[in-house]
Every structure is written in structure tokens, then in C-alpha cells.
MARDRENGU-423662 format. One line per field, with one value per residue (C-alpha): residue number from 0; residue in three letters; chain; x, y, z. Coordinates in steps of 0.001 Angstrom, whole numbers, plus 500000, padded with zeros to 6 digits. Layout:
BEGIN
i: NUM;... .
aa: Ala;... .
ch: A;... .
c1: X;... .
c2: Y;... .
c3: Z;... .
REM end
This chain:
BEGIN
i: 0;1;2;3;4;5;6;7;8;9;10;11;12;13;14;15;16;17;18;19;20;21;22;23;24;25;26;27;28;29;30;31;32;33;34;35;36;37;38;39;40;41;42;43;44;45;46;47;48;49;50;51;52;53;54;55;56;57;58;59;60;61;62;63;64;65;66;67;68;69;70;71;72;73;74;75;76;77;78;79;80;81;82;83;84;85;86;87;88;89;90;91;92;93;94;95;96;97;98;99;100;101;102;103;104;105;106;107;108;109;110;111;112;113;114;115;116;117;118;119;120;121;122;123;124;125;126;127;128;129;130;131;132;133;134;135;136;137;138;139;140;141;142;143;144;145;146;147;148;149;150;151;152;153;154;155;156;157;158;159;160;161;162;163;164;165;166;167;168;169;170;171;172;173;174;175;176;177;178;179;180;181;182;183;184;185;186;187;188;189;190;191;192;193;194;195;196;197;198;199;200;201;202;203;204;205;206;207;208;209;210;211;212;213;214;215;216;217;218;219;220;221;222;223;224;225;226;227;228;229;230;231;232;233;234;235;236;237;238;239;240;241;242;243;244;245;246;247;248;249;250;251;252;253;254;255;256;257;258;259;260;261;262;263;264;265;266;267;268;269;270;271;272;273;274;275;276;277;278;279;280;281;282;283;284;285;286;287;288;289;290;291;292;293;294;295;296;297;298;299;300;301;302;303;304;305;306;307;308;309;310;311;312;313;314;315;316;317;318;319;320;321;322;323;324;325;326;327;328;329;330;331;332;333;334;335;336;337;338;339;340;341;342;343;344;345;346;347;348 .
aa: Unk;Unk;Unk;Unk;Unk;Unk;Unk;Unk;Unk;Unk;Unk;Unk;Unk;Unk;Unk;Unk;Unk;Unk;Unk;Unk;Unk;Unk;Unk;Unk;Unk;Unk;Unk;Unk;Unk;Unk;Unk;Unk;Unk;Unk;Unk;Unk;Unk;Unk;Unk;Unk;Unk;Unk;Unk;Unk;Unk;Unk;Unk;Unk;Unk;Unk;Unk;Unk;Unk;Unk;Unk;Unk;Unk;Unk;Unk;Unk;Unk;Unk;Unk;Unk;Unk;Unk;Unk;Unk;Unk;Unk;Unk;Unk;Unk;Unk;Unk;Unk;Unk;Unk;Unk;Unk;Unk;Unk;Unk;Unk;Unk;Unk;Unk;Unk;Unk;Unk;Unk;Unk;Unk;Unk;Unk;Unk;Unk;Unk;Unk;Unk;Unk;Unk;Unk;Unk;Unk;Unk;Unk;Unk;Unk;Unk;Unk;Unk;Unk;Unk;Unk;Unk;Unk;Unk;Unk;Unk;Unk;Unk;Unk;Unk;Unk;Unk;Unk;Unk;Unk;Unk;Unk;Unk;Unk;Unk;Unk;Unk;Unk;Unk;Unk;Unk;Unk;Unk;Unk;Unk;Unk;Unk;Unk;Unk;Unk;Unk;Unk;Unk;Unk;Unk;Unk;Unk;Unk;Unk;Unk;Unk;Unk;Unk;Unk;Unk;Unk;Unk;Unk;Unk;Unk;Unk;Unk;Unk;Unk;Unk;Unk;Unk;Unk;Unk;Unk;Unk;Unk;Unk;Unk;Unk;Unk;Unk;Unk;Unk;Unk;Unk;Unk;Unk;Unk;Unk;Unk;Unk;Unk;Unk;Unk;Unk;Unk;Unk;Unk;Unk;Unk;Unk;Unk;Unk;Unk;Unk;Unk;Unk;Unk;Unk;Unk;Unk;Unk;Unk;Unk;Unk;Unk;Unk;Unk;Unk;Unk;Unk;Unk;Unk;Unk;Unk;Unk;Unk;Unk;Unk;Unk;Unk;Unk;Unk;Unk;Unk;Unk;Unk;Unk;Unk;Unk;Unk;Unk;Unk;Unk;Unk;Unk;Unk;Unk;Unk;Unk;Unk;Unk;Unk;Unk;Unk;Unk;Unk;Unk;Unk;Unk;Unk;Unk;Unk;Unk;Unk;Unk;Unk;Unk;Unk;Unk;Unk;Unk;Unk;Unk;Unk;Unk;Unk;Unk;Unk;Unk;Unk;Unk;Unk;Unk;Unk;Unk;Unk;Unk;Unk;Unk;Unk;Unk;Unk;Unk;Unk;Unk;Unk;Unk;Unk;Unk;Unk;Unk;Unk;Unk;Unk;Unk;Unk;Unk;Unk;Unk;Unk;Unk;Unk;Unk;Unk;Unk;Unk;Unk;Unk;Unk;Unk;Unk;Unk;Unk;Unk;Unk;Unk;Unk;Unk;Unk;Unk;Unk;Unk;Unk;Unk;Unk;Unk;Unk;Unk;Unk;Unk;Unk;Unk;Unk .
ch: A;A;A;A;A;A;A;A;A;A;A;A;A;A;A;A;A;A;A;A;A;A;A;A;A;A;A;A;A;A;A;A;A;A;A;A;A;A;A;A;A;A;A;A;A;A;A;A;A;A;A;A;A;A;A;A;A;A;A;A;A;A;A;A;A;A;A;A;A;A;A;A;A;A;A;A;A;A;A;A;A;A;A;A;A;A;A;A;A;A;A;A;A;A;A;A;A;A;A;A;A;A;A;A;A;A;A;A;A;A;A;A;A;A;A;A;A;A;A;A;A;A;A;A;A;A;A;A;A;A;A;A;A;A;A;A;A;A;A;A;A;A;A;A;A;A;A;A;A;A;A;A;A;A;A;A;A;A;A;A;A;A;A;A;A;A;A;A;A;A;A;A;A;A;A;A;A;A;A;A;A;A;A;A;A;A;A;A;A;A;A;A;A;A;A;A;A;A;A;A;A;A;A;A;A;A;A;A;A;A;A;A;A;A;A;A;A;A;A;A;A;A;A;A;A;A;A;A;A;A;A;A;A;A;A;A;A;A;A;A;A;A;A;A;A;A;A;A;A;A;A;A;A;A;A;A;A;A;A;A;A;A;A;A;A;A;A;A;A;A;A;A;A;A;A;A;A;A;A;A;A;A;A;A;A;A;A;A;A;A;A;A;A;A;A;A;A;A;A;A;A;A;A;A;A;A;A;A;A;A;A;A;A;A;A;A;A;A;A;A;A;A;A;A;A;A;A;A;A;A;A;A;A;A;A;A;A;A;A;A;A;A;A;A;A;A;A;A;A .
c1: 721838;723701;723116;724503;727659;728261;727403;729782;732828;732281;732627;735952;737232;736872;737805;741498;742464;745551;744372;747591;748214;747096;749056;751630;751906;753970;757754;758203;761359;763636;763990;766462;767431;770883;769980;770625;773245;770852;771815;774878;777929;780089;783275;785555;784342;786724;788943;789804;793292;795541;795599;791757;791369;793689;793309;792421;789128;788379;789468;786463;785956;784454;781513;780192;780368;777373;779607;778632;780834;780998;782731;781833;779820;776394;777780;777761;778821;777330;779180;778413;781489;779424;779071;775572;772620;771466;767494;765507;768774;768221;771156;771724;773877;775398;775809;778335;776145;773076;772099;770978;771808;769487;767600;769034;767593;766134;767955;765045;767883;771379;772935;776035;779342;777365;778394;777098;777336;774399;773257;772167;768623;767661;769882;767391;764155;762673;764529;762236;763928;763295;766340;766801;764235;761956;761704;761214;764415;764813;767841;766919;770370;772271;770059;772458;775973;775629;777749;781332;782888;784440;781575;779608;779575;777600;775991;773007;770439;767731;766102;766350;768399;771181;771292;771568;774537;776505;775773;777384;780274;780953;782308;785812;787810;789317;790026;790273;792279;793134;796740;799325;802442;804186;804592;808042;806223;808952;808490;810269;808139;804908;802704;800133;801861;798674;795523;792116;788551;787621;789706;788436;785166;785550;788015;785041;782640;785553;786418;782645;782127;785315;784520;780857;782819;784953;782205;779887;779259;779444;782669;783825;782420;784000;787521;787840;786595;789501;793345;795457;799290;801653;805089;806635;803784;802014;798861;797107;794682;791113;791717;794486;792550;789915;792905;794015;790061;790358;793269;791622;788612;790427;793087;793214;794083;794346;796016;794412;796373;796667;799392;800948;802686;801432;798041;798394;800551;800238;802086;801366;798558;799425;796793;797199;795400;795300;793124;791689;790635;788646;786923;786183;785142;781310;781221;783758;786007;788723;790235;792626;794117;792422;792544;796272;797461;795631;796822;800531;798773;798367;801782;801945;804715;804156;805282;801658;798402;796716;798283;798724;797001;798497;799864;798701;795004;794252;793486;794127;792249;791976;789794;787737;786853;786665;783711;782129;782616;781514;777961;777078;777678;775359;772929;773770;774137;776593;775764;777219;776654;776100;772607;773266;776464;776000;778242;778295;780833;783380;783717;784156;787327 .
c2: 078927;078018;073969;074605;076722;073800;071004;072524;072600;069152;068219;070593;068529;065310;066177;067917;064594;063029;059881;057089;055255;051475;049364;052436;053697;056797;056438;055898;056207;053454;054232;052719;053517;052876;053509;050009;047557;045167;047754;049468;049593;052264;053847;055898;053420;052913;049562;050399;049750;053165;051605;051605;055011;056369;054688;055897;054598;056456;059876;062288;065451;068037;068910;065293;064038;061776;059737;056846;055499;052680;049023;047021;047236;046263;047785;050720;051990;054624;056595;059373;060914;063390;063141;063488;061661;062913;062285;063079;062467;062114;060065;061526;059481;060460;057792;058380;058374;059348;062897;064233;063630;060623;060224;056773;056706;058389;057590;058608;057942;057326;057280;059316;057908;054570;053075;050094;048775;047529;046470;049243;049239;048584;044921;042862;045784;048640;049626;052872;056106;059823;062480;065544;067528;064903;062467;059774;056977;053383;051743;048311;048097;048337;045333;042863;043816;046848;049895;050004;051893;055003;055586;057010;059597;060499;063374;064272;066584;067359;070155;069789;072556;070303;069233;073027;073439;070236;070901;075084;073091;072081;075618;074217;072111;069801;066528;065123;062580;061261;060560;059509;061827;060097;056778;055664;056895;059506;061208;064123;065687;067035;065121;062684;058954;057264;059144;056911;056902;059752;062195;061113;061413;064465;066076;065385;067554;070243;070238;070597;073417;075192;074826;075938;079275;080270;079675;082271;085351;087234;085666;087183;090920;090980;089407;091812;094416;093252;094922;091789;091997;089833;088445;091764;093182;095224;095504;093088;095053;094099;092264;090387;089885;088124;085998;084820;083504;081634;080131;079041;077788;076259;074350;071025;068444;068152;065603;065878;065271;065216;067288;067824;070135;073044;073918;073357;072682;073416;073933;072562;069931;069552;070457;069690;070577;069886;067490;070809;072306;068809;068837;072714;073782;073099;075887;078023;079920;078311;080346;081420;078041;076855;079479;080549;076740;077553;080455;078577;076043;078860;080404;083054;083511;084402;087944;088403;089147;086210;084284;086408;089184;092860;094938;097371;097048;093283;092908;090332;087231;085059;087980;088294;084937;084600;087019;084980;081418;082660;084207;081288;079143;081409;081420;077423;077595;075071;071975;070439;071158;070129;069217;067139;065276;061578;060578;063857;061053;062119;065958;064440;065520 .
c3: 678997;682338;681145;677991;679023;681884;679103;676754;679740;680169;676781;676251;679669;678156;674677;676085;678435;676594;675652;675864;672962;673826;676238;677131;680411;682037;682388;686791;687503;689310;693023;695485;699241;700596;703965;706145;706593;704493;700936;701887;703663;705403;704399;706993;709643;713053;711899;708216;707237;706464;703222;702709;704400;701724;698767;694984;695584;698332;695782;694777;693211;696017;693331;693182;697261;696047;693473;691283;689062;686350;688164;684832;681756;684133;687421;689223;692711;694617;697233;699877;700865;702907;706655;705867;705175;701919;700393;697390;694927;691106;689219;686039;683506;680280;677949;674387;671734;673480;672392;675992;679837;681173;684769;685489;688674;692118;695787;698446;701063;701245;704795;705359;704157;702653;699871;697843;694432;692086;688502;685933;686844;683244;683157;684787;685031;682967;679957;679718;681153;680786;679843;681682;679441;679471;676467;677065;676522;675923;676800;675731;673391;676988;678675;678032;677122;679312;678681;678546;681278;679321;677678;680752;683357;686150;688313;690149;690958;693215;694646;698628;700326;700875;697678;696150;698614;697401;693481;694642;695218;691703;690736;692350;691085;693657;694324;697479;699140;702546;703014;705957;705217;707940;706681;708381;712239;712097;715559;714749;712282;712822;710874;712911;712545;711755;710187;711641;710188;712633;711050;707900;708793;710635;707223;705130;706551;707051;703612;702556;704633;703375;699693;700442;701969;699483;696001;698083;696966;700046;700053;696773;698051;701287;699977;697212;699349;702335;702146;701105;700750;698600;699709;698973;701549;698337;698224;695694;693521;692939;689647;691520;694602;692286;690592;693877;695209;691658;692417;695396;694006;691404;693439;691499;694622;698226;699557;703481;706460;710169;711945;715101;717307;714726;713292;710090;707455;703191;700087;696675;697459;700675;703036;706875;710059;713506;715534;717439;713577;712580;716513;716578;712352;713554;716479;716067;713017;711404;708848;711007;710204;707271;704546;705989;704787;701783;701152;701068;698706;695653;696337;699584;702387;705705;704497;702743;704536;702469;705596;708437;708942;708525;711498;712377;711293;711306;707264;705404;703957;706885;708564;705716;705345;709292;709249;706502;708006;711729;709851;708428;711251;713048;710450;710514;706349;706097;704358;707221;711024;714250;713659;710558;711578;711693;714429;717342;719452;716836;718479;721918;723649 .
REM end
């Protein structure tokens, strides 16, 4: 009886194994590193031209600090505009006319800041490609003409902790750029006369870290929960409280900046701190400074607690989000840190 019941098994085994039609073979998806000198180069690197350091191409959105985008019908570029290396990255690519999202391709590493530009991998290699459900694709019609440039976008995925933390980010809405607001040297204002690639560098993991902060959830709670004043010094309600951390998140650009003589300067999309901020956001809480100039950015004076905080009691939306940011630098949930930052010379006094 036990031969039978085991001779049976075997046959079930072998009778359930999907048999591939002839000469077909499982979709592998196209994997490239960017990782060395030898397939990618640097951005934000000590040397760059002001006009490099803050030019349109160096503009992203804050949700997508791994960008690719089209360069021609058969090119791409990829960018990290994190501080950080970043591994185990799945490019996604939606193509007009294709009915679902397609895995274009997987990045085991890209090295922090790199960028580098290559051929769709299906121009000169496999045309066979998977979509995000997992159907399988051809994109043999592309192979030689390519794809026009408005007709894609890109994103990607992944399923490392960093990774989770970068896609959080795409619940805001802004777009960043690096800019020199003191273009004639003018020594009597306060803004830095010439931004250099270690601000940059430095801005882009601040900038992470500060949209990571304000899509949290305990961040939500606890500034709801917090006593926050307008310019009239009213107190906001809790449907207005949650109006103004919208705002927030849904700033639409920042123009970044260096200043001097102050800590920090905003209004509009003006966002500006000091050299101290960009050394100290890895150890130490910044809101002070940080959420104060953004608090300008979405409309509030000094005379609201959304800036300062209120006397007496020290309330207000700076303290909030101070408690927040100085928890999860203990906790060391940042997507970037100390232990992650590529260059630790840049925090040297």
C-alpha cells in the first residue's frame, strides 16, 4: 500500500511540472551596476562650475532621487541624487500605448550621486521583458527606432529598507533645485556668494531627511496634537492644522540655498540655511531652523507659532517636529545618516 501511495506521488510530481513550450525560456531580467568610474560618473563633485551645480539638469522631484529619464529615442540617463549608495533597484518604465507599467531593468548598485547614461537595454539585447504583474512583454517594435521621448516615464521599486524610505517620499510634491541667490557677490546680503558641491552634497541628504519627517505619521499625530498659532496668534484648529502639514507636504519647489550671517532664510520657494544646518542635520535637531523657513514658505509670520514657538509654554510646530526629527535620529530611521553618508570629510569643521 505504502509503494503504491509513494508511486502515485511521484507520478502527480511529474505530471504538475510546467512543461515550457519548445525553445522558450524564462524572462531574466537585464541587470546593470553603476558603481565605478569605469560605468558612471559623479555629480555634486568639488570643481563643478556654479552653472553645472545649478542647472535644470541637475532638477528632481524629491519622490524619484533615483531618476532616469529619456536623452533620445534609444537613450536613457540614470541619476542618484541621494548621498547614498542605493542597491537592489528595479526600473520600471511606462511606455504610451502599452497597457501596463514594464520592469525595464534591475540596478544591483548604484554609487551615491552617480550618474551615467546608456542604451534601452532592448536596442542592441533582449527584447523580452516582464510588466509589473508579471506578463510577460516584448518590445521588439522599440529595437530599432526606439521610443520617442514623451511617450515614456519612469520609476522604481524595490524592497530594501532604503528603498521603502525613498518611494515614502513620493507623497510630496517637490522639486528641488540648487541655486546661487547671490549672483552679483553682493556682500551685503546674507546669502553665501558662491554655493560649492559640498553644500550640494551635504543639501541633498538634508532635504531627504526633512521630507522623510514631515510624510510620517507620527509626524501627523504629534503636529495635530501640538498648539499652533496663526499670524493673528489664534489658535489653528485641527482641520487647519492638517491643511497647513499639506501645504507642507505639498510645497511644489525649492529653490535651495546657502546663507549667511542668519540661519535660514524662506518665502515662496525660497529655502535657505546655514552652513552650521547642512554640517549638524545628521547629529543633532534642526527644525528649529528648518521647518521655521518652511513655515514662511506656505505663508506664516514670525507672529505665528508655526515659526517661533509660543511664550509662555514653548508650543508650536518647530517643537513638535523637533521631538520627531531628534527620535528618529536616535532610532537612526533616516534614509540618510551618519553611517550611510558617502563622503563623512564633508561634516568636518
Amino acid at each position: 500500500m505504502k509503494k503504491n501511495i509513494l508511486l502515485f506521488l511521484v507520478i502527480f510530481s511529474f505530471g504538475c511540472r510546467k512543461v515550457m513550450p519548445p525553445g522558450s525560456e524564462p524572462v531574466k531580467m537585464v541587470q546593470y551596476n553603476f558603481d565605478s568610474n569605469e560605468n558612471s560618473n559623479l555629480m555634486f563633485q568639488d570643481g563643478e562650475s556654479m552653472a553645472l551645480l545649478t542647472s535644470v539638469a541637475r532638477t528632481y522631484e524629491i519622490g524619484k532621487v533615483l531618476r532616469v529619464k529619456a536623452l533620445t529615442a534609444t537613450t536613457i540617463e540614470v541619476a542618484n541624487f541621494a548621498p547614498v549608495d542605493i542597491i537592489d533597484a528595479t526600473i520600471v518604465v511606462t511606455i504610451e500605448g502599452q497597457p501596463k507599467p514594464i520592469k525595464l531593468f534591475k540596478i544591483g548598485k548604484i554609487r551615491a550621486h552617480a550618474v551615467a547614461e546608456i542604451e534601452y537595454p532592448f536596442i542592441k539585447g533582449t527584447t523580452k521583458f516582464q510588466d509589473t504583474e508579471g506578463g510577460d512583454v516584448d518590445l521588439s517594435q522599440y529595437k530599432t527606432s526606439g521610443i520617442p521621448t514623451a511617450k515614456v516615464s519612469f520609476d522604481f521599486t524595490g524592497d530594501t529598507e532604503l528603498i521603502k524610505k525613498l518611494k515614502s517620499l513620493a507623497k510630496l510634491k517637490w522639486k528641488i533645485k540648487y541655486s546661487d541667490f547671490d549672483p552679483n557677490d553682493d556682500p551685503t546680503n546674507n546669502w553665501k556668494e558662491n554655493i560649492d558641491a559640498r553644500d550640494v552634497r551635504r543639501f541633498s541628504g538634508l532635504i531627504i531627511n526633512m521630507a522623510y519627517l514631515l510624510q510620517a505619521d507620527t509626524t501627523k499625530s504629534v503636529f495635530v496634537a501640538e498648539p499652533i498659532t496663526d499670524n493673528n496668534n489664534v489658535l489653528l484648529t485641527t482641520e487647519q492644522k492638517e491643511t497647513a502639514l499639506k501645504k507642507l507636504i505639498e510645497i511644489p519647489d525649492f529653490s535651495c540655498g546657502v546663507v549667511v550671517n542668519v540661519s535660514g532664510l524662506g518665502g515662496g520657494s525660497t529655502f535657505g540655511v546655514a552652513d552650521h544646518v547642512l554640517r549638524d542635520y545628521l547629529n543633532v535637531d534642526v527644525c528649529f531652523i528648518t521647518v521655521h523657513e518652511m513655515g514662511h514658505m506656505i505663508g506664516y509670520s514670525h507672529t505665528s507659532s508655526m515659526t517661533y514657538p509660543s511664550n509662555p509654554g514653548n508650543r508650536g510646530a518647530v517643537v513638535a517636529t523637533g521631538n520627531v526629527y531628534k527620535a528618529m535620529l536616535a532610532k537612526k530611521m533616516f534614509p540618510v545618516r551618519t553611517d550611510n553618508y558617502y563622503r563623512a570629510t564633508d561634516f568636518q569643521k
